[in-house]
C-alpha positions as CSV (number, residue, x, y, z in Angstrom):
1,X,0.0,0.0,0.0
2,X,1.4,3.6,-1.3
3,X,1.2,6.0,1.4
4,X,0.1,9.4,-0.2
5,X,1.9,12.5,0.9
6,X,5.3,10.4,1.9
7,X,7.5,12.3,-0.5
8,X,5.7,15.7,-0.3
9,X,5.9,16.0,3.5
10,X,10.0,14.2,3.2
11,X,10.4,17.3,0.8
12,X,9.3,20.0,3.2
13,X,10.8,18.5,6.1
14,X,14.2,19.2,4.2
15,X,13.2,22.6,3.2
16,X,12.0,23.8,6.7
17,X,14.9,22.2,8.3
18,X,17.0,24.0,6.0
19,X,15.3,27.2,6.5
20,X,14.3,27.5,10.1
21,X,18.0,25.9,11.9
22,X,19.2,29.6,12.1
23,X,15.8,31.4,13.4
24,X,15.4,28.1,15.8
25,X,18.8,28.8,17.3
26,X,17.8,32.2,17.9
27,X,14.7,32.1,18.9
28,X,15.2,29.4,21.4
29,X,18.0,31.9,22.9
30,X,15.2,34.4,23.0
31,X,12.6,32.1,24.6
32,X,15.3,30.3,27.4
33,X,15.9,34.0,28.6
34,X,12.2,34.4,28.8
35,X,11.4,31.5,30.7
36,X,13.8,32.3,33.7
37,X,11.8,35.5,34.0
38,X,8.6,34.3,33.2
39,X,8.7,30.9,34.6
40,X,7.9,29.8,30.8
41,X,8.5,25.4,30.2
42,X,10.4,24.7,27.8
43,X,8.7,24.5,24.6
44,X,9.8,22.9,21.3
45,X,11.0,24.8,18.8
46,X,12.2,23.0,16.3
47,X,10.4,23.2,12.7
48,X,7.9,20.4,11.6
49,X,5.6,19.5,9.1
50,X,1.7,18.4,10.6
51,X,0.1,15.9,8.6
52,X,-3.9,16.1,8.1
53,X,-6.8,14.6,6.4
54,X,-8.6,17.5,4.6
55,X,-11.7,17.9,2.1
56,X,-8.9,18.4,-1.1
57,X,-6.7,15.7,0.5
58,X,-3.7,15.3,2.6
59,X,-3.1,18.4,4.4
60,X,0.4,19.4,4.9
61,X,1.3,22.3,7.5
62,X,5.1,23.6,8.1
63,X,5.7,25.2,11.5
64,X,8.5,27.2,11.2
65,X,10.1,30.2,13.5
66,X,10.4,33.5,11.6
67,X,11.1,37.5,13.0
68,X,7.5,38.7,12.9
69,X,8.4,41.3,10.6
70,X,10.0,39.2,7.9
71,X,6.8,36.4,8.3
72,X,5.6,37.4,4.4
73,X,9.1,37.5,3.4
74,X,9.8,33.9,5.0
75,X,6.5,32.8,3.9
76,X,7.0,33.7,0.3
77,X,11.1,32.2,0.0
78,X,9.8,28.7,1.8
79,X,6.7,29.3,-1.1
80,X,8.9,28.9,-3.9
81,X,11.3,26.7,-2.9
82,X,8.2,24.1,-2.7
83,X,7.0,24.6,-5.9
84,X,10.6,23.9,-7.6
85,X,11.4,21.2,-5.7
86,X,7.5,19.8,-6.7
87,X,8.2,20.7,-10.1
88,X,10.5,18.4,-10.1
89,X,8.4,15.5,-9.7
90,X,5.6,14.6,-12.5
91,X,3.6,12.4,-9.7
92,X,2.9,15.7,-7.0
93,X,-0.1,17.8,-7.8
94,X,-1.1,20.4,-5.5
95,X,-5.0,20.1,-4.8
96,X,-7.6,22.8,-3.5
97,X,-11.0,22.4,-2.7
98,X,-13.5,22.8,-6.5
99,X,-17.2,23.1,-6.4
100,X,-18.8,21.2,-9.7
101,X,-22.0,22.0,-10.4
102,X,-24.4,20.2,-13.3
């Protein structure tokens, strides 16, 4: 049995990973400081990709940490990154939800 959404989520893993190490590094500087002030737990901060069963199909969601400020800019690099690396495979489609009406 194929699993569906195998070698789409494998290819974001390896871009967030690749895009978030820096920001993660940071941010969880940021956060440890925090946390002795604010008695915060530690939280986990590395990046990850949620899987999902939605109405179009899989659902795949990349958490990622980003400067607020530079969230559209982030948002728009990991973007197009995706679509090359999906470009490059014949088999991934990306789906959205279609209303057909007769």
């Amino acid at each position: 049995m194929k699993v569906i959404g195998k070698k789409q989520k494998k290819i974001l893993e390896d871009i967030a990973k690749n895009f978030g190490e820096h920001s993660s590094k940071l941010a969880a500087k940021k956060i440890k400081k925090a946390s002795q002030k604010f008695l915060i737990e530690d939280q986990k901060l590395d990046t990850e990709v949620y899987t999902k069963v939605a109405d179009s199909g899989v659902l795949l969601t990349i958490r990622y940490l980003c400067i607020p400020k530079y969230r559209r800019d982030t948002e728009q690099e990991i973007w197009e990154k995706i679509l090359i690396e999906f470009e490059k495979h014949d088999n991934i489609h990306l789906a959205y939800p279609t209303i057909r009406r007769t």
